[in-house]
N, C-alpha and C positions, 0 to 999 in steps of 0.2 A: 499679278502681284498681290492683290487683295486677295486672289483666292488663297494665295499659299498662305497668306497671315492668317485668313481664319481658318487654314485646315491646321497650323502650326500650332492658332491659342486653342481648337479642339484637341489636339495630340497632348497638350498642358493641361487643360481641366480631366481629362481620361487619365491619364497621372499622375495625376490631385489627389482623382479620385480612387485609383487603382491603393497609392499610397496611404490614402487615409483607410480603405476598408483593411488591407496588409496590418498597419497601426491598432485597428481592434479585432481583430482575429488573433494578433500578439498578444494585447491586453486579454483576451476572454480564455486564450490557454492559460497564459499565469495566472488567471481569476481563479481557473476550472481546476490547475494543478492545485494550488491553493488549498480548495475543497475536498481533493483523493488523502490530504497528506496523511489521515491515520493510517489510511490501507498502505500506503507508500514506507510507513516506518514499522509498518509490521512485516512488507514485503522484503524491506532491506535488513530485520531482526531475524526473519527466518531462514534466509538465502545459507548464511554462514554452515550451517548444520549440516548442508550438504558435501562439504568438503571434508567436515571433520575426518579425522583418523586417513586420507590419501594421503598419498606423498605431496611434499610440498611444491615439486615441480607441473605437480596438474595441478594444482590450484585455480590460477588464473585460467588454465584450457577450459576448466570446466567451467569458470566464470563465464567465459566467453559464449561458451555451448549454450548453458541457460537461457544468456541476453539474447540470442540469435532467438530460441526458439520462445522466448518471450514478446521478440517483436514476430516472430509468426504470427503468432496466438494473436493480438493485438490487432495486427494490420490487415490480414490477408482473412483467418476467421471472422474476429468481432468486430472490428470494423465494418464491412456490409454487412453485419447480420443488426449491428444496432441502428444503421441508418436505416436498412430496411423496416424496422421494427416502429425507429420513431415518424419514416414515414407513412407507415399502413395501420400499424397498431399501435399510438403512444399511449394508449390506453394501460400497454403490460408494461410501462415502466415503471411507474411507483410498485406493483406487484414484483415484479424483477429484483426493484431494491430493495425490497423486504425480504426476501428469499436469499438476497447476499448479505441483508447485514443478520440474518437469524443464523445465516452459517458463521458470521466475523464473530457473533456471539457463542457458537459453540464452540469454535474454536478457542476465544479465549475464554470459554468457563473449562472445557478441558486442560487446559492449561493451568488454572487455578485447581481444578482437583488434581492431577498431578505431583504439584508443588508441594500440595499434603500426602498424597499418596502415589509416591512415587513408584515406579514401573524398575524389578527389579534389574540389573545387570545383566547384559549376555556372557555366557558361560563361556572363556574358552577353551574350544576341544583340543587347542593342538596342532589343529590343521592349517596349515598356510591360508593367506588370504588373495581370495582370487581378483586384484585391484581392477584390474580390465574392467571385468565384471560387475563386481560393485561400482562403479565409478559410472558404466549403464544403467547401473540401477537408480541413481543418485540424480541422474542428466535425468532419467523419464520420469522420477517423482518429483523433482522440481520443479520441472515444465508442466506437470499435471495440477501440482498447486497454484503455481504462479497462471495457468489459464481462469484459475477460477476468481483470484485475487485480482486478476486482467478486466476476468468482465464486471465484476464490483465498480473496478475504477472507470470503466470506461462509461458502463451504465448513470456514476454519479458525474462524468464529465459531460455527459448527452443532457442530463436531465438541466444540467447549470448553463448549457450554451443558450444565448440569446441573441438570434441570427435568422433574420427571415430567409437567406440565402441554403439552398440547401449545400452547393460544392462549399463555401464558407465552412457551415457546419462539419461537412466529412476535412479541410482541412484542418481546422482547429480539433477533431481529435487525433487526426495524424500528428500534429505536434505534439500533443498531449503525450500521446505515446509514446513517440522517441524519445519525448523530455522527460518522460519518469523512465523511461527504462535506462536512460544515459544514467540519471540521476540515482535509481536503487541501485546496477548491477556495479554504478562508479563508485558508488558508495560502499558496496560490498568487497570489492577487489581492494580495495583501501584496508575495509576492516581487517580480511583473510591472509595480509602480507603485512600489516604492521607489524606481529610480533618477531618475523622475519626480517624486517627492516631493523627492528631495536636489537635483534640479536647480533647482526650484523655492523652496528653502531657500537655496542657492547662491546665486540670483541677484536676489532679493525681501525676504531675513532682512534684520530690522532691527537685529541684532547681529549684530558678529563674529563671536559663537561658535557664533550658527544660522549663519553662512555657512559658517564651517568646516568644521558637522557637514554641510549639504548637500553638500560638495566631497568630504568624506572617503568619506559614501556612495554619491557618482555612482563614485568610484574606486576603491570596496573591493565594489563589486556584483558586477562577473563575477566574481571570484575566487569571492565566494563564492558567487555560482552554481555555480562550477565544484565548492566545495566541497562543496554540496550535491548534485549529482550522482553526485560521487564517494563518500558516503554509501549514497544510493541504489541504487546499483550492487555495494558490500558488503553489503547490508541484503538487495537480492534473493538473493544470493551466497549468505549465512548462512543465508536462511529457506526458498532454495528447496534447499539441501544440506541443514537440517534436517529437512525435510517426508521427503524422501524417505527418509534415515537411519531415523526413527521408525518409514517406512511398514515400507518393510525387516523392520525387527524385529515389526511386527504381521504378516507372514509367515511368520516363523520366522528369517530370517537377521540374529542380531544380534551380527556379529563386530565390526562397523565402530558401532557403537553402544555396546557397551561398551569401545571402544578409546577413544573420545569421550571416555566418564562415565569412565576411568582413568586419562585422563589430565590431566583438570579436577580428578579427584582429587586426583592428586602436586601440582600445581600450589598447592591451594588446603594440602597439605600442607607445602611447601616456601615457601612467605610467610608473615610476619605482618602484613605491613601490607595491608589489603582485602583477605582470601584470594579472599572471596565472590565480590567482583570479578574476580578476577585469574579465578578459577574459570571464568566466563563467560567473559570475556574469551577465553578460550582453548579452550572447548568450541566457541563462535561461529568463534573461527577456524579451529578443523580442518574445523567444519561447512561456512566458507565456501571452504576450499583444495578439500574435497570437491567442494559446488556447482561448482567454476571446474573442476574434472576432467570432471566430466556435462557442463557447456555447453559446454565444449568440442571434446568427443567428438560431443555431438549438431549442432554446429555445423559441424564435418567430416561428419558422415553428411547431416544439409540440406544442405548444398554439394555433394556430391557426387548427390545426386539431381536437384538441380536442372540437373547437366552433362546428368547420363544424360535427364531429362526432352527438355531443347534439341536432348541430339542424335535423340530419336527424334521 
């Protein structure tokens, strides 16, 4: 009888303890989602664009298609290839994230020259549009950006986990994954049928005041498309100017890194009302003035290889 009470309080302490490691490997994905969110509001700003101009009834198909092959990319590619990495080599991780956030940065300094010099209209010939078609086209450039916005994230979830455990660590980016891809492609499928929704509200509501709201939302959607891209594109800005700032300083060069923290200092010195805020607020933006310097720079140097490429 003694024996089964202490094989019973060993089965109790075993999960105790099973429960409390479960308890921070919860905690260290929400920590680590936390930490992707720029990449996360730029991956959910860009998604939209893929659908434009289809029929409304693929909409959500193609939503669906992306999130799939977005959890490919994620689980079955980068998933082993960053454990492997952070087991044999964590040496190429801060490297690594400097290379995704100098890409977050060209992307959003392309995006800001654009905005100024805009890319003219496609002409059209006439010709019927081959949806099938396009709609493959749209599924394999998706998947092709969202892998590189994958290993961004996943890379800044590796580098934040703190877990002697190594199955721990490949669990908690498994969450990771699922819970932002739930979290972007949900968030996307939302944004891509709202106007669908209010038109439908608009013209079916058995109140005035659902008519109303469905009119106000068919009419306040692009905007705030616009304004969530325009997010998006700050968010890459800030995160991919901070990635590289930090890496910097894991170098040795950390002039432009304590210019950052000195002057979120003053900042949060100089207000009383949300210093904390203001603090960010303003470390974020040097980070993102930075970013918009690198994209830019690297935007002229791809520009200019691409002449040199054409003319040879």
């Amino acid at each position: 009888m003694s024996g089964l009470l202490a094989l019973l309080d060993d089965v109790a302490a075993l999960t105790k303890l099973a429960a409390a490691q479960l308890d921070d490997i919860s905690a260290q994905a929400a920590k680590v989602g936390v930490k992707t969110a720029g990449v996360l509001i730029d991956d959910t700003a860009v998604t939209p664009k893929y659908v434009h101009g289809l029929p409304a009834a693929r909409e959500l198909p193609i939503v669906w298609k992306i999130a799939r092959g977005s959890i490919f990319n994620k689980i079955v590619i980068l998933l082993p290839i960053a454990m492997l990495l952070n087991l044999f080599a964590p040496w190429l991780l801060s490297p690594l994230l400097m290379i995704g956030g100098a890409y977050l940065c060209f992307e959003g300094g392309e995006k800001i020259w654009h905005l100024f010099h805009p890319k003219p209209l496609p002409v059209d010939d006439g010709n019927p549009i081959d949806h099938a078609h396009l709609e493959k086209q749209r599924v394999a450039g998706a998947i092709k950006t969202d892998f590189i916005l994958s290993a961004e994230i996943m890379t800044i979830a590796l580098s934040s986990i703190e877990s002697p455990s190594l199955w721990a660590e490949g669990l908690i980016l498994a969450l990771v994954a699922v819970g932002i891809t739930a979290l972007v492609y949900g968030s996307v499928a939302v944004l891509v049928k709202a106007d669908d929704v209010g038109l439908k509200m608009a013209q079916d509501g058995r109140f005035e005041v659902t008519r109303s709201t469905g009119r106000a939302i068919v009419r306040g959607m692009p905007a705030f498309m616009e304004t969530v891209a325009s997010i998006g594109t700050a968010a890459m800005l800030w995160v991919g100017g901070s990635i590289i700032i930090h890496g910097l300083e894991n170098f040795g060069f950390s002039t432009i890194g304590h210019f950052v923290e000195d002057m979120s200092a003053k900042v949060r010195d100089a207000v009383s009302i949300a210093p904390d805020f203001l603090g960010w607020a303003a470390e974020a933006s040097i980070s993102g003035v930075f970013g918009l310097a690198v994209g830019l720079v690297l935007l002229v140097i791809s520009s200019s290889g691409k002449r040199v490429f054409q003319r040879g």
